[in-house]
N, C-alpha and C positions, 0 to 999 in steps of 0.2 A: 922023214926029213923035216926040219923043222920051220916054218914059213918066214922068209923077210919080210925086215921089221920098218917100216918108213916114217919119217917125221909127217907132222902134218901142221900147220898152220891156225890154231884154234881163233884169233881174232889178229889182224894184221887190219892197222888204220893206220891212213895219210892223212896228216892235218883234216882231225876231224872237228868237228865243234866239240865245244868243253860240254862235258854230260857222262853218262853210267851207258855202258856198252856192255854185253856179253854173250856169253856162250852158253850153252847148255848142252850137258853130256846127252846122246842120244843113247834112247833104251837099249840093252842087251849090250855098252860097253861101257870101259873105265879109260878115263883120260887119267893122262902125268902129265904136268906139268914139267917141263924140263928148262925153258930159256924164257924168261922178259928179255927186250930189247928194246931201246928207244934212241930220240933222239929231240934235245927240247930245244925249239930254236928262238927262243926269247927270253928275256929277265924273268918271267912271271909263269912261263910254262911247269908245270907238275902234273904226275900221274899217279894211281896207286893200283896195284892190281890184286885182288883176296876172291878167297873162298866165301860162297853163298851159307853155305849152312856153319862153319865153324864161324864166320867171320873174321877168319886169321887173313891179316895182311901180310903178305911175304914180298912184298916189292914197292918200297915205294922211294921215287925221285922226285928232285924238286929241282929247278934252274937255279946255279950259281950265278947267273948273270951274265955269262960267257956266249961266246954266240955257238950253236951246235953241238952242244957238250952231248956226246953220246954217253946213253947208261945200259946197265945189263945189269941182268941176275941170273944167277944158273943155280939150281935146285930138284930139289922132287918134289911136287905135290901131286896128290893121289886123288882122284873125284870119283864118289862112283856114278853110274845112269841116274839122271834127273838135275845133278846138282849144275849148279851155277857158277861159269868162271866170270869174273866181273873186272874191267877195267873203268876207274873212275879217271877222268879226263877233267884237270882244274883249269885250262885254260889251251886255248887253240897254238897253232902251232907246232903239235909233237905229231911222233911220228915212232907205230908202236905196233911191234909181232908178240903174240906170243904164243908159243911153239911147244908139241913136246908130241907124245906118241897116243894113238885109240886102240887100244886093246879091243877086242870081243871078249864079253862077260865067261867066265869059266863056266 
């Protein structure tokens, strides 16, 4: 029988200070990326969230201006053990998960 599979919460920040935050897959599994989720609550708030070793950005938001514009991204990104999930934070105010599943390494 084959084991459930549960989400897990890779970096989840409340109004953090603007700065580079992340993850690091723990040895012996592989993270996916599944869901960014945010929310910018000023003119000037932005985020960007990418991979360590490709340097591919797969998400990034920037404030329209508007008050609380929520943003999302849904995808797959694949990490193995070691590597680096990174969320760059341009300015305070947001409010940011991002989510997806930890495998154990085959």
């Amino acid at each position: 029988m084959a084991a459930p599979v549960y989400s897990t919460q890779f970096l989840a920040l409340a109004a953090p200070a603007p700065g580079l935050y992340t993850y690091t897959v723990p040895p012996g599994h592989i993270a996916v990326v599944r869901d960014v989720s945010g929310t910018l609550y000023n003119a000037a708030a932005g985020l960007a969230a990418y991979c360590d070793a490709s340097g591919v950005i797969f998400a990034v938001f920037v404030s329209t201006g508007q008050n609380s514009p929520a943003v999302a991204w849904r995808g797959r990104i694949v990490l193995p053990a070691g590597q680096l999930l990174r969320a760059q934070i341009l300015e305070a105010n947001v409010e940011l998960i991002l989510s997806g599943y930890l495998f154990t390494s085959p």
